[in-house]
C-alpha positions in Angstrom: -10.1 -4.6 -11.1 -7.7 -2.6 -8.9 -9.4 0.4 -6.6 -8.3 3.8 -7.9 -6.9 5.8 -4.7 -3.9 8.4 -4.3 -2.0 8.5 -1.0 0.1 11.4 0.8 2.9 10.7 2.6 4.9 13.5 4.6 8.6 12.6 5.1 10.0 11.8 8.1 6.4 10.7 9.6 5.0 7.3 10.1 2.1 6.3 7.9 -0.6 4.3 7.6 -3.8 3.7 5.5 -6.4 1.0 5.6 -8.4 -0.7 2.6 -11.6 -2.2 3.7 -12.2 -5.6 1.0 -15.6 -5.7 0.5 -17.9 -8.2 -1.8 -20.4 -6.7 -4.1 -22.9 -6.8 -1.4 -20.6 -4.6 0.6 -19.7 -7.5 3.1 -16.0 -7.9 4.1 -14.1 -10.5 2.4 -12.5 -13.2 4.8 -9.0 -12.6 3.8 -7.7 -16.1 5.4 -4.5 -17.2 3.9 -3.7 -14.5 1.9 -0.5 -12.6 1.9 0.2 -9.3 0.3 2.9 -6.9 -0.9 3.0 -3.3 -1.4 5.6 -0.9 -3.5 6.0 2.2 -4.6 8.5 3.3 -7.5 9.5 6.6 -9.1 8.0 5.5 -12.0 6.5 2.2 -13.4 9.8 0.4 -14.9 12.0 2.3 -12.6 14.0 -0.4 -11.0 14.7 0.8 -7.3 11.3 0.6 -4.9 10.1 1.4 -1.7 7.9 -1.2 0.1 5.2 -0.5 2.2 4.6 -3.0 5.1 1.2 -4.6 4.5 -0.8 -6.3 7.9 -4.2 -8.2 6.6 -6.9 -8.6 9.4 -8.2 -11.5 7.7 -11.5 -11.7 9.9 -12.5 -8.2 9.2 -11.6 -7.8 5.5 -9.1 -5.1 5.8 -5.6 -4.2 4.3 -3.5 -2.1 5.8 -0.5 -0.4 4.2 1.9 1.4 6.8 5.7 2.9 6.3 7.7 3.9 9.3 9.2 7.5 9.7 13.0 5.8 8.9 11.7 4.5 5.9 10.0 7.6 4.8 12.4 10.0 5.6 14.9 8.1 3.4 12.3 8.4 0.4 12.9 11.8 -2.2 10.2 14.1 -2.3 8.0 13.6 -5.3 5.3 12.0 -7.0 5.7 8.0 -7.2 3.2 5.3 -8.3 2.2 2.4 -6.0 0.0 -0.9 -5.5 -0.9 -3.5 -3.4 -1.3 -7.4 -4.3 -2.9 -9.7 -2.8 -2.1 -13.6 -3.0 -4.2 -16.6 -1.8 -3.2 -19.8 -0.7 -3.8 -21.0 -4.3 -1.3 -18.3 -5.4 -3.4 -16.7 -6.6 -2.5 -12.8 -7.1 -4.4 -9.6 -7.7 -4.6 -6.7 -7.5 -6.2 -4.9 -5.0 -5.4 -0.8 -5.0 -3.0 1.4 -7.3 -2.4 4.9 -7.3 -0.3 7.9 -6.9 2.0 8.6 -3.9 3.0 12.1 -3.4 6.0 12.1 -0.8 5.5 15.6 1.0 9.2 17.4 1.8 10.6 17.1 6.0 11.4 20.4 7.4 12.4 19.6 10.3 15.3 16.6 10.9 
């Protein structure tokens, strides 16, 4: 089952978030040989997305989900919906956060 967690995202600014994978014993998961892939969409069947870059640090168990200012200033202000899947080398894919993205308006350009 997916982790539950909302991100903010101001427009025009570089972001980035990490997601520690962690067992039931609240050791990291060795991530080797997993890829992953992140979106975000206006709403769940909309058919345009944004992707998020995702970097896994397999070693330490972590997930991190980053967007550069270009890409975010070119994103509407607004409230979007998002997640990040993880394959392994088996292909096989889950899911490891959703959530809501609210997409704070740029003042300055």
């Amino acid at each position: 089952m997916a982790i539950k967690a909302n991100l903010l995202i101001d427009q025009g600014s570089d972001f980035s978030t990490e997601i520690d994978v962690l067992d039931d014993n609240g050791d990291p998961v060795i991530l080797t040989g997993f890829t992953g892939a992140a979106q975000m969409r206006k709403h769940y069947t909309s058919s345009t997305s944004t992707a998020f870059n995702v970097s896994i640090n397999a070693s330490e168990g972590t997930v991190t989900l980053s967007m550069n200012a270009a890409t975010s200033s070119s994103v509407t202000p607004g409230r979007y919906v998002y997640d990040c899947e993880l394959t392994s080398s088996s292909n096989v894919v889950s899911r490891l956060v959703e959530g809501i993205v609210t997409v704070t308006p740029q003042v300055t350009r």
